[in-house]
N, C-alpha and C positions, 0 to 999 in steps of 0.2 A: 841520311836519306839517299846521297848521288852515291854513295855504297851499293846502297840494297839496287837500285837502280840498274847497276852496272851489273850487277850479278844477276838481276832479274831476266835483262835484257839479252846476255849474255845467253842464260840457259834458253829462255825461251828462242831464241835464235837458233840454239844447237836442236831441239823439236823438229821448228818446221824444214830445216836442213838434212834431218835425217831420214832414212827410207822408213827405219822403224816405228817410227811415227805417225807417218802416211799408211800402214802396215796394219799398224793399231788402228787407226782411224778409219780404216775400209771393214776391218773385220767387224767394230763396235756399229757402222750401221749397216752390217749387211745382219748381222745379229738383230738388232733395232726394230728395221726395215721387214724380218719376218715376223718379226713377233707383231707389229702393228698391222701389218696385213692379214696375220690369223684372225683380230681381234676387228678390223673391217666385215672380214667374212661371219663371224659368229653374230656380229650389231645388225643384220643383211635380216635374218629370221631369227634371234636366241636371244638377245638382251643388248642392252645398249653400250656405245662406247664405254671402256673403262678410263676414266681420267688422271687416275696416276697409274697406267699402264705401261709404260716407258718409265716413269720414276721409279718404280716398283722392279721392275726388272733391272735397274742399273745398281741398285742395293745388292743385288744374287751379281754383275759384273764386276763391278768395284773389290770385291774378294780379289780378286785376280790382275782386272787392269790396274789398278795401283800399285803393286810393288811391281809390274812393268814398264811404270812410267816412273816410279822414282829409285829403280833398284842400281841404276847408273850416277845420281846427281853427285854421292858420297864416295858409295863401294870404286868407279872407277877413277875417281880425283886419289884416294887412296890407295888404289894398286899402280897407277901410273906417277907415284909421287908429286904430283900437281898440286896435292893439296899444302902440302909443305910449301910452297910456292906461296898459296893464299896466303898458310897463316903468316908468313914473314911480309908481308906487302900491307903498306897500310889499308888494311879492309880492317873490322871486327868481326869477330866468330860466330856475332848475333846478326849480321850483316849476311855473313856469307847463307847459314844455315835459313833465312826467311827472307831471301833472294831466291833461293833453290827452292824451295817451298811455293812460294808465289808463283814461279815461272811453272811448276809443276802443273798448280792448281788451276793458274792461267787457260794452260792446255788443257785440261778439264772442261774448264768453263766452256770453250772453242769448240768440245765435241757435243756439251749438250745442248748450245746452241744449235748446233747442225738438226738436232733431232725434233728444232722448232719447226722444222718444215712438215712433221707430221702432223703436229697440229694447224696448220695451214692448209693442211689438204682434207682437214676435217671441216675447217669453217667454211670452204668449200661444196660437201656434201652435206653435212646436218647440223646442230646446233649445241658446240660439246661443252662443257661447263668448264669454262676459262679460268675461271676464280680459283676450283680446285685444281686443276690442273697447274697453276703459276704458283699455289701454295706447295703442290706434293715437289715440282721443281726445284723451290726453294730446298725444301727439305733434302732433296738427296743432291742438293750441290752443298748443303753443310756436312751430310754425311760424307762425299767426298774428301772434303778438306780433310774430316775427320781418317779417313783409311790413305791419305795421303799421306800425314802430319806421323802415321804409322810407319807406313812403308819405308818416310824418310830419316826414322828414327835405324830402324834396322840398314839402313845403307850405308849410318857413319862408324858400325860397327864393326864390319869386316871387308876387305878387300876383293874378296871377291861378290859376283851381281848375283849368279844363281842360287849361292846362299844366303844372300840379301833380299832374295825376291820370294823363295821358299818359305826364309824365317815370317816374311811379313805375312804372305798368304794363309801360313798354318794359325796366326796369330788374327790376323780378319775375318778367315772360317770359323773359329771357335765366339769372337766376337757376332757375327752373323748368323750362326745359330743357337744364339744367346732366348730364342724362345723355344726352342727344345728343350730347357732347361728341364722344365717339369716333368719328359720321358724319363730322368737319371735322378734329379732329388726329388725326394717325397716328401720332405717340408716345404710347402707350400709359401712359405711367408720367406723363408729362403729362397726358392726358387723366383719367386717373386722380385726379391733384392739383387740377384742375380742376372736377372732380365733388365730390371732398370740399370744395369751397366754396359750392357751390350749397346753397338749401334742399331741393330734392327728393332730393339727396343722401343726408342724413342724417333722411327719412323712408324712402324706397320700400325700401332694405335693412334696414329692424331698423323701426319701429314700426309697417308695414304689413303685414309677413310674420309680428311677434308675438316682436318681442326688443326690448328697452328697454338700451339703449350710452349710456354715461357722456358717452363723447364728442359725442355728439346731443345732450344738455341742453348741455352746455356751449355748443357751435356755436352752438346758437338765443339762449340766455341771451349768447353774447358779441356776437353780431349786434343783439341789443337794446340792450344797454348801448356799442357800439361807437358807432350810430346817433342812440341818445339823448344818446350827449357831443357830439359835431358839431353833433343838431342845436339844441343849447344853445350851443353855439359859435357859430353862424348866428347865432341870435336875440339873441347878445352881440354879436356885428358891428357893428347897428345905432350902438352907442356908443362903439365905437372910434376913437381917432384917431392910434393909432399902425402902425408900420409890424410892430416886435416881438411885437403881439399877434397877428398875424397866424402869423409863426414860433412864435410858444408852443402855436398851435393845431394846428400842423401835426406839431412836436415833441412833446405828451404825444397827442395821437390815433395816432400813428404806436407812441408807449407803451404806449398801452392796447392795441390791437393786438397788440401785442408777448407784453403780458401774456395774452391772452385764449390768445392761442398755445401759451406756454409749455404753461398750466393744460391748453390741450386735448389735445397730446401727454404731455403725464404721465398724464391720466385716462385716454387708448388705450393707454397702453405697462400701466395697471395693468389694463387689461381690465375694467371693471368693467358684465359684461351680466348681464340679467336678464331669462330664460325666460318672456315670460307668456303663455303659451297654454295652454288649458286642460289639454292632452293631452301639455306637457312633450315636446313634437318636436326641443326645440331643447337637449336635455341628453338624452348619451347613456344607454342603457339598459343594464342588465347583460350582455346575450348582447355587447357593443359591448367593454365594459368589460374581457371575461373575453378576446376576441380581441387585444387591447390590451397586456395582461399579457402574454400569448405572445408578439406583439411584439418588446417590451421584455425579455424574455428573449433574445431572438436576439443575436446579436454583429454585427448590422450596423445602424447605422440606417438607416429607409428615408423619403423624400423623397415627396410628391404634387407631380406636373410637372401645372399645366394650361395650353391653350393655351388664349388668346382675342385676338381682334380687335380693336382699338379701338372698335368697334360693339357688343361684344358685352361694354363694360363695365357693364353692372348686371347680366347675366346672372353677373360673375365675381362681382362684390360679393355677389351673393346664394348663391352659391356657398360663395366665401369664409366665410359667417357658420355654414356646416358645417365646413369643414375647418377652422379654427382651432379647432373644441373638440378633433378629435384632436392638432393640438399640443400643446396647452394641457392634456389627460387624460395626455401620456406628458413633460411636461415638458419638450420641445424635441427628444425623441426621434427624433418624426413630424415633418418640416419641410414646408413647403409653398414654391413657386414657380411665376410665370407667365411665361409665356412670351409675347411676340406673334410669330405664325409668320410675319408679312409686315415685319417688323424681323430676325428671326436666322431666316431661312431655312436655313441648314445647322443651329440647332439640332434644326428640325423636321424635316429634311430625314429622321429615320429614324423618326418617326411616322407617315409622308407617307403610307401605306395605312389606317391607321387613322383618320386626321385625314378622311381623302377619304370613311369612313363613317360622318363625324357623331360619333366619340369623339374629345374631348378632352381628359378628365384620366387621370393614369397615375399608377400607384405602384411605387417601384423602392428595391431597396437602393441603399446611397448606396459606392461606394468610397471606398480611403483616400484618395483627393487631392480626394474632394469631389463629384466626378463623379459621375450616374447609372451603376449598373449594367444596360445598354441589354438586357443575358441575361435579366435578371429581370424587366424592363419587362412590369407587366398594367395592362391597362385597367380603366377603370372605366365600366361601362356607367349609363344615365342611366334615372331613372326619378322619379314622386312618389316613391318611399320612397326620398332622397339616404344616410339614413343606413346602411340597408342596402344601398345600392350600395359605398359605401364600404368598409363591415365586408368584406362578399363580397371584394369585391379584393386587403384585406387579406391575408382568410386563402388568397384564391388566392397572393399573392405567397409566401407563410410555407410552402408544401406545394410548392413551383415547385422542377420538377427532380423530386418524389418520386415520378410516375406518369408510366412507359415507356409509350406504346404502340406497337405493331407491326404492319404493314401486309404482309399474305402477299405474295409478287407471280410467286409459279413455276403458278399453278393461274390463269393469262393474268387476274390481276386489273386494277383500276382503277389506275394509275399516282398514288400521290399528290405527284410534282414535276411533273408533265403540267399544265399552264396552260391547256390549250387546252378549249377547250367539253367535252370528251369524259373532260379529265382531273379529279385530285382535292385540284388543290394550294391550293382555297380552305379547302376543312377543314381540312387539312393544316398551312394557315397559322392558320387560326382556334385550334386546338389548341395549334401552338405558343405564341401568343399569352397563351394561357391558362394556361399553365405546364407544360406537355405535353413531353413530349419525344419525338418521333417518331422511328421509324427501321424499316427493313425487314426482314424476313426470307423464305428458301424452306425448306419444307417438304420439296422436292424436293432440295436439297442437306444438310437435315440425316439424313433419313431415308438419303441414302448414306453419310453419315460416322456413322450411328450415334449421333446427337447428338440433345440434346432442345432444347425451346425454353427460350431465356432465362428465367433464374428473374427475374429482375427485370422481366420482361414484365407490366405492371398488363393487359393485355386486348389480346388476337389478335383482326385485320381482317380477314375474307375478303369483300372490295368485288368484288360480281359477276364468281364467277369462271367462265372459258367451260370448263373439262375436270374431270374427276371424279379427284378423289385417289385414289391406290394404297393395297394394304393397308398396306405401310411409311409412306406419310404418315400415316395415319388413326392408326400407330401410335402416331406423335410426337403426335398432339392428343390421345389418349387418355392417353398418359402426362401431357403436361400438364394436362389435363381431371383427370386422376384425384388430382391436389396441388390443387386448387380452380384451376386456372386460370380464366379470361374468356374467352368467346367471342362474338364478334359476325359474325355471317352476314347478308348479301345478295347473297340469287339470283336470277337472271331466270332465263325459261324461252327454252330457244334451241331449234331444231326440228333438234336432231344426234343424234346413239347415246348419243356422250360427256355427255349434258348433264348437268351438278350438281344430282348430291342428283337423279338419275331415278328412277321408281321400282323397287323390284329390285335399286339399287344399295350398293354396298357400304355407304359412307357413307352415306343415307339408311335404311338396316337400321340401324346402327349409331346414327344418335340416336334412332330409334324407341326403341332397347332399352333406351338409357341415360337419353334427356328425356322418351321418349314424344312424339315431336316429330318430324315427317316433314312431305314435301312430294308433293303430286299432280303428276302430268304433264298439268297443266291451264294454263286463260287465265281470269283473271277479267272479267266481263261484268257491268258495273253499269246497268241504266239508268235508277236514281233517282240516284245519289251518284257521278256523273261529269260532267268536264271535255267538252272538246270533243267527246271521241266515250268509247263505251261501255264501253270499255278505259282510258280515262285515268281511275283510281278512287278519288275525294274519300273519307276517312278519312268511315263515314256512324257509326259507333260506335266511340267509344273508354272504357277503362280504367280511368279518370284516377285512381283510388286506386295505380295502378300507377306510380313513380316517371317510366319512360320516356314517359307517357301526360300528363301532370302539365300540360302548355305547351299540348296541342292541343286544338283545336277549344274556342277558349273564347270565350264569348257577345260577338256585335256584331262579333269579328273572323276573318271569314272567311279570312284572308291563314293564320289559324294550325291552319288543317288540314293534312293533309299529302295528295300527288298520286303515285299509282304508275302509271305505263305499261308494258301490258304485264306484269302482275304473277299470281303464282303466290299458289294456294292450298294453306292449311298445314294439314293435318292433326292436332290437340291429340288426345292420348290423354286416355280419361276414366277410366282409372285408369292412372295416369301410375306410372312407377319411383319418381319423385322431383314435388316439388310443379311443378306447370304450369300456365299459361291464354293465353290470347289478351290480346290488348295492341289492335289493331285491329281492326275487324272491316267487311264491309260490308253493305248495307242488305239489304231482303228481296226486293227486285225486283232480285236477283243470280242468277247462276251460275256455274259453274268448266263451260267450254268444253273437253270433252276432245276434238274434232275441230281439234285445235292448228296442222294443214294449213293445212285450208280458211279458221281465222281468218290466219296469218303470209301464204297464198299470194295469198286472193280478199278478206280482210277480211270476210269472213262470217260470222255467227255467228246464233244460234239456241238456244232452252232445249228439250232432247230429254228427255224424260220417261224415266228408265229407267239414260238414259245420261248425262248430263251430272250435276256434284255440286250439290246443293243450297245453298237458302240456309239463314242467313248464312255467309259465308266468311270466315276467320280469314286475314290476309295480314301480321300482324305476332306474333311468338308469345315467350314467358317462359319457364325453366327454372331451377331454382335447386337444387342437393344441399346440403341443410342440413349435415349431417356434413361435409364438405367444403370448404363455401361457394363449392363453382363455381357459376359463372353462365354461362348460353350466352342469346342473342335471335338469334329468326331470324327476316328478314325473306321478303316473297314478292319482291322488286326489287330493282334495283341501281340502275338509272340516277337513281334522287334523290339519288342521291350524286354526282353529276359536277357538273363547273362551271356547265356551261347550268342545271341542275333543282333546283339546290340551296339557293338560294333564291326560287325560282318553284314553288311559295309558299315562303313563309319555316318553314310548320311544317315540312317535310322538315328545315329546320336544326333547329329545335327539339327535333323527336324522336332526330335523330342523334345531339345533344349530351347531351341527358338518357340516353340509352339508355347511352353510353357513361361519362357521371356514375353511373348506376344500377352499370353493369357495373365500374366501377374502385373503385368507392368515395367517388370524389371528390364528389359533391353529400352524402354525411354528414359530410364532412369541415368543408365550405367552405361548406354550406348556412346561410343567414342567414334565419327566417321574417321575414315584413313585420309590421312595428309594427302591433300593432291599436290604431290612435288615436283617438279619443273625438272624430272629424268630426263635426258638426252636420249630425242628419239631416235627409233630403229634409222637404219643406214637406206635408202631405196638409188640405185644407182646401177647404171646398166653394164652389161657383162665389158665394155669395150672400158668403159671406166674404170671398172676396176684391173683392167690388163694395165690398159696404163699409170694407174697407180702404182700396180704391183710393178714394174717395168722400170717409172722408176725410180723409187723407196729400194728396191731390189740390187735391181741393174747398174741402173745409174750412176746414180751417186755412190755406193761402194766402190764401183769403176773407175769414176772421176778420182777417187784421193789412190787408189792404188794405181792408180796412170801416174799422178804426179810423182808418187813415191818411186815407179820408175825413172822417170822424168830426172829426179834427184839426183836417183842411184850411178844414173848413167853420166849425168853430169861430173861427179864426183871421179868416177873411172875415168872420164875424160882430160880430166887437171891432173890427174895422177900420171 
């Protein structure tokens, strides 16, 4: 030990002695020092501090400052024959080589400590998440050790530093971008194996996103000690003169190897990760917990299939580091598999609609022979809250099969297997997807046979229908209206006798008296909150306490309004039979156009004082019989529901899906709220403050060690 001592003490002496050092250590935080002040300015209005932000950026350093910092400890003991010196003096070889090591990594430590003052000047302004931040630290001071344990491997090789520092950096680079892997190999499960030997491997999925994995201390800790025995091996070469010592080095390195392996698959197969983020993201939460249970109550197990690319392996890794707590929470219950879709094309060959929309991962019961059940296959849609994406899928998958819906199609409605622009077989599919189960019925052939609508019916579609139902139809919806049925209505206005829900007519008497819910024989005319012309009418007021309201129109993304063409205004009674309101509405520089001609014939329109309806106009409306629990929504349109309009915008999807979530029950069912996580908030801090932040993280302290490192230089000139 008073060996390693001396040599330690030794080196790190020759460090703070030297200019190069002081050199290194100005340029690493003025490097530091901007990137945390870019990342200031972005927290200010764009998102919150990033907390392995400086850990993360010394991983892309570390390529480079380590064989800087160690490409002298060997190569010039070697060129200067000083090492021959060592080995004749009583030290050992194990002595000398993890002396120079430590005193290296010492100085390591000493820089990243320096870079504790930026978080000091965070706890100063906001409130940054310490936990993960102390953990990503850790992490790239083992990764350190690690490109260290490198660098000083390649210095007892050759005599000279430039080729010492070359060999290590080309050698750090290749290991650093060990998750590019999957750009070059197309075996995925290769590529995969190839990642987990890289150092940025077993940082960017678990100590940078705020999980600490057994198997990452191990990796780093075996990489140091794999490194440090070669390179004691090297520096025993010198004195070799046999041929066997050569084979004994190649024999227990290839051992220890061995061993590091062993130890690193046992500590993954035990799982041993550790949550450290402030806000516990990474351990699931009770609402998670209780969907789990139910699970695991069922009689099937079910499987998460994800597909990914060979490019697109840290995106799975990172993935991964969620779906393995649901195995791991149901005990093997939950199983996970990936798939690469350009390897087993006919696996994916029946996600190939979904996969074409940017979803990837799926949850499906598993049959007896092992096999997905492809019936049950739901997606799981992607978002920041992965763990709520997840849960949601779940319980979509667990309730799949339990809600019918039914699509009218005798009152000349919207075709839902119709593919074509006009038709409605994208919701249709989307539905199915989702654990729907679709199927049709006529009103017109049940009212002749005297028959009612299916009692397993979760919610009746009437998609823009062109003719007005008979008293015997109207029968059949009342009876089922009158058991709590669901109803979901959209109608355009078409310029016939016949037209749906006119006024006067049968049906439209009839929800009047029942929802308090009727429609005008009007044209809405916006010309604040429209699309290309006055007619095409941007959702300018929505609901959103209302569940079918809940998705639209929400701040910064305009895509999630919804667009009606051609759209009917809806009359809400203001002392309703049963409770009511509006769900849409449009702005104040509106009107309901009852010269419905001159707009379908000349596109003309005009606001007639007297005669035309007022603003705001209500063109999406609610109904609900408490005693009962029917539900009816009725829209003023149809055509946001075809294939050309229905996701142009995307809110028309959104309203359609919720509305019908609202109307079946299914969003109380399968509703997952999002984690409210204890994010580090935005930065709020006045322009002077952050000058002298920037000032000095910048200025300063760069200044300070490159003053000394003069300080040194000059001193040194001085004695000379």
């Amino acid at each position: 030990m008073r060996a390693i001592w001396l040599i330690f003490h030794r080196e790190l002496s020759a460090y703070f002695t030297s200019p190069l050092a002081y050199l290194i250590a100005g340029a690493f935080l003025l490097l530091t020092g901007i990137t945390f002040n870019n990342d200031v300015l972005y927290a200010l209005t764009i998102r919150p501090v990033d907390p392995a932000l400086i850990p993360s950026l010394l991983t892309r350093v570390m390529v480079f400052f380590a064989p800087l910092l160690t490409m002298r400890l060997l190569a010039e003991e070697n060129r200067e024959g000083t090492l021959e010196l060592l080995l004749t003096a009583p030290v050992s070889d194990f002595s000398i080589v993890l002396g120079k090591f430590l005193s290296a990594w010492a100085y390591y430590t000493f820089l990243l400590a320096l870079t504790f003052v930026y978080q000091l000047v965070l706890v100063q302004i906001t409130t940054p998440d310490l936990a993960h931040t102390i953990g990503a630290y850790v992490g790239v001071w083992l990764y350190g050790g690690a490109t260290l344990a490198v660098g000083l491997f390649f210095s007892a090789l050759t005599e000279s530093q430039i080729l010492a520092a070359f060999s290590s950096s080309i050698t750090l680079l290749v290991l650093y971008y060990g998750e590019s892997v999957g750009d070059i190999v197309s075996n995925i499960d290769l590529a995969r194996i190839i990642f987990n030997l890289t150092l940025q491997g077993h940082f960017a999925p678990s100590f940078a996103v705020g999980v600490a994995r057994g198997e990452d201390v191990v990796y780093y800790t075996g990489v140091m000690t794999v490194m440090l025995f070669i390179t004691i091996r090297a520096v025993e070469a010198r004195r070799w003169r046999y041929v066997h010592n050569s084979i004994w080095t190649i024999v227990s390195t290839l051992l220890l190897i061995g061993i590091v392996s062993v130890t690193y698959v046992m500590v993954q197969r035990a799982a041993l990760v550790a949550d450290i983020t402030i806000d516990n993201r990474f351990t699931l939460n009770a609402r998670t917990l209780e969907v789990l249970g139910r699970v695991q109550l069922s009689t099937r197990p079910v499987r998460i299939t994800g597909f990914y690319r060979p490019d697109q392996l840290l995106e799975r890794e990172l993935d991964d580091q969620y779906y393995q707590l649901y195995e791991s929470a149901t005990n093997g219950f939950i199983t996970r598999e990936y798939i690469n879709p350009l390897a087993e094309p006919a696996r994916a060959a029946p996600f190939e609609n979904a996969l074409a929309q940017g979803i990837r991962v799926f949850v499906s019961f598993i049959n007896p022979d092992g096999t997905i059940d492809l019936r049950t296959t739901t997606p799981v849609n992607r978002s920041e809250h992965q763990e709520q994406d997840m849960t949601e899928a779940l319980a979509r998958l667990l309730v799949s099969g339990n809600f019918i819906v039914y699509f009218e199609r005798s009152l000349e409605t919207l075709d839902p297997l119709d593919d074509s622009q006009n038709g409605m077989s994208l919701l249709n599919g989307y539905l199915q997807t989702n654990g729907f189960v679709t199927r049709s019925l006529e009103l017109f052939t049940l009212a002749q046979r005297g028959e009612d609508i299916p009692r397993d019916a979760s919610v009746v579609i009437i998609a823009r229908p062109r003719r007005q139902p008979s008293e015997a139809e109207i029968a059949v919806l009342d009876r089922y209206l009158a058991r709590g049925g669901r109803l979901f209505i959209a109608a355009d206005f078409y310029p016939i006798a016949a037209n749906f829900m006119a006024e006067g007519s049968a049906f439209n008497d009839y929800m009047w008296r029942t929802f308090g819910l009727r429609m005008y024989d009007a044209i809405v005319v916006d010309m604040q909150s429209s699309a290309q012309s006055p007619l095409d009418i941007v959702s300018a007021v929505v609901f959103s306490d209302h569940p079918a309201a809940s998705s639209l129109n929400q701040e910064n993304r305009p895509e999630t309004a919804t667009l009606f063409r051609i759209a009917r205004p809806i009359l809400v009674s203001q002392n309703p039979p049963v409770p009511n309101g509006s769900i849409i509405m449009t702005s104040e520089l509106s009107w309901g156009e009852t010269d419905t001609e001159r707009v379908i014939s000349r596109n003309e329109y005009s606001a007639d004082e007297g005669r035309d309806i007022r603003p705001p106009l209500t063109t999406a409306a609610w109904a609900r019989n408490n005693e009962t629990d029917t539900r009816v929504l009725l829209v003023g349109d149809g055509d946001f529901l075809m294939n050309g309009q229905v996701f142009n915008p995307l809110g028309n999807t959104l309203f359609f899906l919720d509305s019908l979530g609202w109307l079946t029950g299914y969003t109380e069912v399968v509703q997952f709220a999002p984690r409210s996580f204890v994010t580090t908030p935005l930065i709020f801090v006045s322009v002077q403050q952050l000058d002298a932040i920037a000032v000095g993280t910048v200025i300063v302290m760069p200044a300070l060690l490159l003053g000394l490192g003069g300080a040194v230089y000059l001193r040194r000139r001085w004695r000379k």
